[in-house]
N, C-alpha and C positions, 0 to 999 in steps of 0.2 A: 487435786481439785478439792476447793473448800464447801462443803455443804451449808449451807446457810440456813441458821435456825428458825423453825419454826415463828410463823407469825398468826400471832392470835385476832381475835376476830377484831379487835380495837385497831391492833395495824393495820389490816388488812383494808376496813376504811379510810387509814390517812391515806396507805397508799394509792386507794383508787381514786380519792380526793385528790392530789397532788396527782395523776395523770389527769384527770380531767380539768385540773386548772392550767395544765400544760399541755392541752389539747385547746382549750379557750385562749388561753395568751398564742399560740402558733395560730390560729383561727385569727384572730383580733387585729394581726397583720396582715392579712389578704383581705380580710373583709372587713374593717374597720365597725365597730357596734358602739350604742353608747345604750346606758339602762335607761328603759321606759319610766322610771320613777322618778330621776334625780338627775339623767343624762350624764353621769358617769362614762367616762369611755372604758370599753373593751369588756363592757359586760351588757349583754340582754339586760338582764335583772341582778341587780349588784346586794349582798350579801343584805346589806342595812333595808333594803328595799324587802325585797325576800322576806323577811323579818317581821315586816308589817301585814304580808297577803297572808297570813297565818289565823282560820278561821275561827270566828267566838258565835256561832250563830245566835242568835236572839231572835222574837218572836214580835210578830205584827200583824196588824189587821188593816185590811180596805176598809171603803164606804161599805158597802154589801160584806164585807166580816168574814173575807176571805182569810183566812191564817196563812201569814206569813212569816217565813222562813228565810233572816236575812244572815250571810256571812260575815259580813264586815258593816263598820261607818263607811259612807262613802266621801271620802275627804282625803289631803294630804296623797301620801304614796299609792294608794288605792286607786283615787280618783284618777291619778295621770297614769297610771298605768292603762286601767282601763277606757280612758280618750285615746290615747295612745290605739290602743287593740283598735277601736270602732273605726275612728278618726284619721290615724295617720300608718294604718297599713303595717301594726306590729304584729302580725297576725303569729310569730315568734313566741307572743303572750299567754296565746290560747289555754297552752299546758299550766302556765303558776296561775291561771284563773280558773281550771278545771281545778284544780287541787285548792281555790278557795271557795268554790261550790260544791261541793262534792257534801262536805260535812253536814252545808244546812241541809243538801237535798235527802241526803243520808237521813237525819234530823224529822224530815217532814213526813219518810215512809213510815220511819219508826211510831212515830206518835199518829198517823193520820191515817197508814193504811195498813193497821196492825201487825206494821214489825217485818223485817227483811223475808219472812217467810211468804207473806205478801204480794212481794215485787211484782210477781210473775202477773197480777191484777190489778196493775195500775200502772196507767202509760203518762209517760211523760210528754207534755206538749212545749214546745218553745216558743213564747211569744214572736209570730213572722215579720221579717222583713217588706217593704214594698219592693217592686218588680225594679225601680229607679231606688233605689237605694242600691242593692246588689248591685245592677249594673254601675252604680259610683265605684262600690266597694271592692266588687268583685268575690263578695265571700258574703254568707251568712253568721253575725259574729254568734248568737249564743246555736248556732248547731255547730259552727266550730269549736266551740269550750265544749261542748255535751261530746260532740267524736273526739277530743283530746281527753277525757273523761272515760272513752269506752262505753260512754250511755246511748243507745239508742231512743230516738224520742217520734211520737208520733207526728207526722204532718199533717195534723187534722184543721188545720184554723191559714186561714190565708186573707191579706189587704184587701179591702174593697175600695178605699176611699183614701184621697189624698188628706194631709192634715198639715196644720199650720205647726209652726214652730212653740214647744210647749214652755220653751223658759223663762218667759214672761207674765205667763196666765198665772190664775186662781186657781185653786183645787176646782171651785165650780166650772170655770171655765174649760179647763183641762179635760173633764167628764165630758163637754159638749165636745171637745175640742175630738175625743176619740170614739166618742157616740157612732157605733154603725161601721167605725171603721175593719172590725171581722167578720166573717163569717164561717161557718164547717164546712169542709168540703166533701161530706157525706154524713148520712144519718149516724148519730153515735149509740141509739138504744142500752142506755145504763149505762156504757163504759165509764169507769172512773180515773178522770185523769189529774196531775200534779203540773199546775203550771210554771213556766220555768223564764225567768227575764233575766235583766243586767242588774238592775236598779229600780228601789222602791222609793220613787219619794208622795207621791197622795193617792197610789193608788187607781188608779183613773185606767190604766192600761191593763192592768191583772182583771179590777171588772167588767172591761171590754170583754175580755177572755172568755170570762164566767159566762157572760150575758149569749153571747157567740154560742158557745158549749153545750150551755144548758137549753137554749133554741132547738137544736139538734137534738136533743136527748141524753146529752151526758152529764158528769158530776162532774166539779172540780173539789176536790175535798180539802187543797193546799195548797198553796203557790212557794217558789224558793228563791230566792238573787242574789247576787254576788253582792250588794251594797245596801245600804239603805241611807238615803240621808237623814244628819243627823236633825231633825226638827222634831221639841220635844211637845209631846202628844197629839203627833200627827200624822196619821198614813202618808203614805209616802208612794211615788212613783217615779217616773223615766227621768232621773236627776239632771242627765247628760241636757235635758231641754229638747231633745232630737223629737220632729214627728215622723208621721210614716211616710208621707210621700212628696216632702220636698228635700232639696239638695241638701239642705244644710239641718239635718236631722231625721232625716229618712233613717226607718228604725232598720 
């Protein structure tokens, strides 16, 4: 019997590359998939896509001059990926969107709430869903990225109010548009929290947040998102156009 030499750490991942692409092509027959970016068949999320959710966080600001922390442009492969996740039930997604938020979030403790030693002092809030959204969706998308993540995040802020469709408003309009639509669902006394969405495009929904929070008693000292549209020198909010409590953009 021949002993087979030794494989060093470089083999070891083509090897386990090349089972898992041959774990995906035997999969890709029974269950036929195509990538959320490009619709490629037989892959979730195909290499070239992959490629793009690869995060550069960069920094922003609301109206009220929340510091924002975004991972990506939200454009091109980003953008349909994550329709895709919201929209059309990729919920497959979660994990390559956890791993493009993770860095800004990463990003936001480091500078805002003095460095991973930190953590243990500052809760993560996800911007919520309305009750008819869920029931569309069947899932909350950013507590699904934050549990693919391994982040636990608070559920201190919940919908009060239904809202129109944001993709057509003004940034002024968009402010009235989400005006009132949170509230806390318990007193927060100091707690400081890091709010957490999909997409920045003017801002409007993160100082809902703020506004909510700080009612209660707590800080937001940062916000973080998967995207930010690209408009230049312009806060930014919910890109996707989605509101919170009708069919067609219920957050």
């Amino acid at each position: 019997m021949t002993v087979p030499p030794p494989i060093n750490n470089g083999g070891v991942a083509r090897f386990l590359a090349l089972v898992r692409d041959a774990i995906r092509d035997a999969l890709a027959v029974v269950m036929p998939v195509e990538c959320a970016g490009c619709h490629a068949l037989d892959r979730a999320l195909c290499g070239e896509c992959a490629r793009n959710l690869v995060a550069a966080p960069t920094v922003h600001s609301t109206p009220r001059h929340v510091r924002v922390y975004a991972a990506l442009r939200y454009e091109g492969p980003v953008r349909r990926v994550l329709l895709a996740f919201k929209n059309n039930h990729r919920t497959d997604q979660a994990r390559a969107l956890s791993q493009v938020l993770l860095p800004a979030l990463l990003r936001a403790i480091g500078e805002m709430a003095g460095g991973e030693s930190a953590q243990s002092t500052v809760q993560i809030v996800a911007v919520p869903s309305s009750k008819r959204a869920f029931r569309l969706r069947g899932y909350h998308p950013m507590s699904l990225v934050l549990r693919a993540a391994s982040i636990r995040h608070s559920p201190v802020l919940r919908v009060t109010k239904a809202t129109t469709s944001q993709k057509s408003l003004s940034a002024l309009e968009r402010a009235t548009n989400v005006q009132g639509a949170f509230v806390a669902t318990r007193r927060l006394g100091g707690e400081r929290f890091i709010v957490v969405d999909d997409v920045l495009t003017t801002g409007a929904t993160i100082d809902e947040a703020l506004r909510a929070i700080s009612a209660a008693g707590g800080v937001v000292i940062a916000a973080a998102t998967i995207g930010f549209t690209p408009r230049t020198g312009a806060s930014r909010d919910n890109a996707s156009g989605e509101g919170y409590g009708k069919e067609k953009g219920a957050q």
